[in-house]
N, C-alpha and C positions, 0 to 999 in steps of 0.2 A: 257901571264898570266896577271890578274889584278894588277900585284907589284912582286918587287923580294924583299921586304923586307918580313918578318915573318908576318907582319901587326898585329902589336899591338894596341888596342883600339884606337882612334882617330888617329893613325897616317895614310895620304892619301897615298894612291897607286902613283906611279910614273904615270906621265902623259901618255909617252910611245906613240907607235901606236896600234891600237886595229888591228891587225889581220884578216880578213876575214876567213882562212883556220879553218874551223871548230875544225880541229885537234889539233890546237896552240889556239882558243877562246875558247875550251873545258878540255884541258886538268886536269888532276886530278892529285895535289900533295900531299906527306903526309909527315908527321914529325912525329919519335918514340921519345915521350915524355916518361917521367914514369909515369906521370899520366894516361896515356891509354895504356900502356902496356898490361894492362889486358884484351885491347878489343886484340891482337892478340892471346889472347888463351882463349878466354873466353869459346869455347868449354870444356877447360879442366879442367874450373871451378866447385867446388861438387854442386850439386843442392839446399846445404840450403843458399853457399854464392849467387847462382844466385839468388835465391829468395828474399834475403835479399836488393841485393844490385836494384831490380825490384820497392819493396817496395819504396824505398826511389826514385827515379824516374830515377836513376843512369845507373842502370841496361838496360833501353831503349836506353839512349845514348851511352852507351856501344857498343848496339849491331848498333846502327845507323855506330859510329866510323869504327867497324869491316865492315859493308859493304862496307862503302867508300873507306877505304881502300883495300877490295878485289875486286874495282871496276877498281882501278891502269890499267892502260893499258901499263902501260912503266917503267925503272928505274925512269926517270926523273918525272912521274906523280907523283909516290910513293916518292920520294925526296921531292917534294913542298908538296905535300899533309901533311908530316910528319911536313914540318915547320909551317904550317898553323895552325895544330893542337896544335903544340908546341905556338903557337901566344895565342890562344885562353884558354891554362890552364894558362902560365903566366897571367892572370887576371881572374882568377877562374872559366871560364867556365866548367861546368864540367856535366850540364843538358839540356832538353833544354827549361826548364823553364829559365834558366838563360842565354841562348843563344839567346829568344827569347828578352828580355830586354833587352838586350846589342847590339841589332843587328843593331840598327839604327847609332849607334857609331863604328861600325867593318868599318874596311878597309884593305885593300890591299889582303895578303893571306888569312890573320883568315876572311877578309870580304868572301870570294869567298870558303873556306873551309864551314862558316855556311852554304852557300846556298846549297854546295853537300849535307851535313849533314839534313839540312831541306827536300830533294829531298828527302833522304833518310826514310825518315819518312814517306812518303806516302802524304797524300793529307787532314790529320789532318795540314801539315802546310803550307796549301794553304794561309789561310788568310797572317801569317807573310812574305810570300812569294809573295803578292802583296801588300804589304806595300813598300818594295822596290822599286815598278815601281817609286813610285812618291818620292822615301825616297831622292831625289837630287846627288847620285851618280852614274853614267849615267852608269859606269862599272858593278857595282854592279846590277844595273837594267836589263843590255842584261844577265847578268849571274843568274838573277830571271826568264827570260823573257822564258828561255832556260827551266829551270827547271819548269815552271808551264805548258809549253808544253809539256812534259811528262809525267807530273800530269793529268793534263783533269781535267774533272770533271764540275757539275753545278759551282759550289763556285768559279771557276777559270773561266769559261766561263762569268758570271754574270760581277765578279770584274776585267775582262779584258774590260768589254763594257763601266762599271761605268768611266775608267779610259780614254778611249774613246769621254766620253758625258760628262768630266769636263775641267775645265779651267786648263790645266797641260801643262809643256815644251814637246814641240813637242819630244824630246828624250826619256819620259815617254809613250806618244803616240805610238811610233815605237815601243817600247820593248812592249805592250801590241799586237799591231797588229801581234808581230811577235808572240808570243803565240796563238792567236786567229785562225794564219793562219797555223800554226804547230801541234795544239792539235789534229787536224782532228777530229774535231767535226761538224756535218752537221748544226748543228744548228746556229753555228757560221757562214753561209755560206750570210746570209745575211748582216749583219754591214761587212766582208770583199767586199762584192760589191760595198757597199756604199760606202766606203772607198777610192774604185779603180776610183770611177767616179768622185768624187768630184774634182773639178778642185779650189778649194779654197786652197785644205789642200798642205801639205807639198810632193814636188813629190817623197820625199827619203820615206817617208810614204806610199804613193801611190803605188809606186815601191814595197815595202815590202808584201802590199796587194795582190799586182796582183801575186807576186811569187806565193801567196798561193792560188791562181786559181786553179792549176792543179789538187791538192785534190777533191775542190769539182765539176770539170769537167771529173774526174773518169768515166770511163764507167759504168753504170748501178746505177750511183747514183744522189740522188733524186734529186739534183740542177744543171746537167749535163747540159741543156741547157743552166741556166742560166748564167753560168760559161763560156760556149762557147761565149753567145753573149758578155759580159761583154768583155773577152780577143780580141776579135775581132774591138769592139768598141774602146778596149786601144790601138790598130797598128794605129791607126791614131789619138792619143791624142799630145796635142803639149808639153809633155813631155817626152824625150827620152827616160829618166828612165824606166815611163809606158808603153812603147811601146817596149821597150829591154825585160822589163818582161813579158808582156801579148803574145811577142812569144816564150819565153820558154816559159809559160807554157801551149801554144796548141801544142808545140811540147809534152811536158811531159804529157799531158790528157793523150793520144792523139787525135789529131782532125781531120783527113786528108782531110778533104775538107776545110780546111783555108791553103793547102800548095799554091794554085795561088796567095791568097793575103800576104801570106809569101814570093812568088818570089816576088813580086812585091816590095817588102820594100827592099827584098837582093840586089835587083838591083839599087836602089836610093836612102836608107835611111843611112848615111855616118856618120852622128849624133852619139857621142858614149855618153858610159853608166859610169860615173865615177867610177872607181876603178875593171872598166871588160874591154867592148872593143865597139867595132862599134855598131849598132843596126842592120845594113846589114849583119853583119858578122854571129850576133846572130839568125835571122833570116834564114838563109841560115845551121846553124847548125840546126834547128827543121825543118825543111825539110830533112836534113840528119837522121834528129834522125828518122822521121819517115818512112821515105823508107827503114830504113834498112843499110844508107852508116854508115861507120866511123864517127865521128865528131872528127873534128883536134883538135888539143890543140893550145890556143893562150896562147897572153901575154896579161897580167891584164897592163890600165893603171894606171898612178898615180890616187888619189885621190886627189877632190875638193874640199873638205870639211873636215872638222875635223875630225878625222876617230875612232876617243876613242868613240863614241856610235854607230858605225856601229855595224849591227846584222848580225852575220854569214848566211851566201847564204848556201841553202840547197843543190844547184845546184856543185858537183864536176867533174872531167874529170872522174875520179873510177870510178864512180857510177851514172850514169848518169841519173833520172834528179837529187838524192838527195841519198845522205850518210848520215845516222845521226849515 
């Protein structure tokens, strides 16, 4: 989770580890406050107070409230989620005109509660939803990054590229790539190329890119080729990273005529991937994946780098190539 505190207006999220397992960097908590009590029944509200309370702009955050919270996948989700909420009326949130003002000062849960609540909204709060990338809290940014992925949209395709082609901390970069490469938007298929090849940029960047090859290396879609060549040109880049990724994802397309240049890496490429495993080892699973075998389950190794703005791998043993 981004903090175990409630996260009340400026106060920062614990440093912590940031999690890979999408299940732990996604999870949803809730806190039964009184002030939103009424979003758990607002069903059973008479239709002049729904109206009334519509009017005054209440009424939306209301129902925003009730979906995230019917969104709980667990006690534990519903547990945080309820504290976060409870974060956020302790200092008067209670629309999301006022959520949207206050957003740039939220941390820890209330920080990580707006941005479900903003997801919740639909794609009216795309804008405040890439204001994050660059808002300087690197947590708060993967958990925008996650949430404009889901959104799509022109407005979020646009202001992921803008964020791309300015002067921003490469941690701002990664959370827009990772949306870019998640929204599954074809459009977006070219700046993720650009991205995969550049040998200037950052290779935890790069890496990020290449995962979201597979999308547009789909069968029967309109950048298939492109996507092929690109993945195939990153098995022999002289960044592990990129080369760990660009064979998942011709195992995940899938590609079956890059399995010989997939043996070939299984067989000599020993170089691991921070905070997963070998690139041999990786490579020899998308050849499994694509014949048909089993793929084993490994061990993650440590991480190299600071891991509070790693962006969750779409890639799980479940769900093979991606669980969202």
């Amino acid at each position: 989770m981004p903090g175990d505190n409630d996260g009340a207006v400026g106060v920062a999220a614990p440093a912590g580890v940031w999690q890979h397992d999408p299940s732990t960097c996604r999870s949803r908590q809730i806190v039964r406050s009184r002030p939103y009590s009424r979003a758990l029944t607002v069903a059973e509200s008479t239709d002049n107070r729904t109206r009334k309370a519509r009017a005054s702009g209440s009424g939306d955050f209301d129902h925003g409230v009730a979906a995230v919270i019917a969104s709980a996948r667990s006690s534990e989700e519903l547990r945080d989620l309820r504290r976060g909420l409870r974060g956020l009326s302790r200092v008067g949130i209670h629309s999301f005109e006022a959520l949207t003002r206050a957003l740039p000062d939220l941390r820890g849960l209330a920080g990580w509660t707006a941005v479900l609540l903003l997801e919740a909204r639909g794609r009216r709060a795309s804008r405040a939803l890439l204001s994050l990338l660059t808002g300087g809290d690197n947590v708060l940014a993967v958990e925008a990054s996650k949430a404009l992925a889901n959104l799509g949209g022109v407005q979020v395709l646009r202001g992921c590229t803008r964020v791309l082609e300015s002067e921003v901390p490469t941690p701002a970069k990664r959370a827009a790539v990772y949306a870019l490469a998640s929204m599954r938007d074809d459009k977006a298929a070219g700046t993720i190329v650009a991205r995969v090849l550049d040998r200037d940029e950052d290779p935890d960047l790069r890496g990020q890119a290449a995962e979201g090859l597979d999308f547009f290396g789909r069968e029967g879609g309109p950048h298939r080729q492109l996507a092929v060549r690109t993945a195939l040109r990153g098995l022999e880049d002289h960044s592990p990273v990129v080369r760990f990724w660009c064979a998942f994802a011709l195992g995940a397309m899938p590609h079956p005529p890059a399995i010989p240049a997939l043996r070939r890496l299984a067989r000599r490429d020993k170089a691991v991937c921070p905070g997963w495993w070998r690139v041999c080892d990786e490579a020899a699973d998308a050849v499994a994946q694509m014949e048909g075998r089993p793929v084993p389950e490994r061990t993650r190794t440590p991480q190299s780098r600071v891991p509070d703005t790693r962006l969750p791998p779409r890639r799980t043993r479940a769900g093979w190539p991606r669980a969202r």
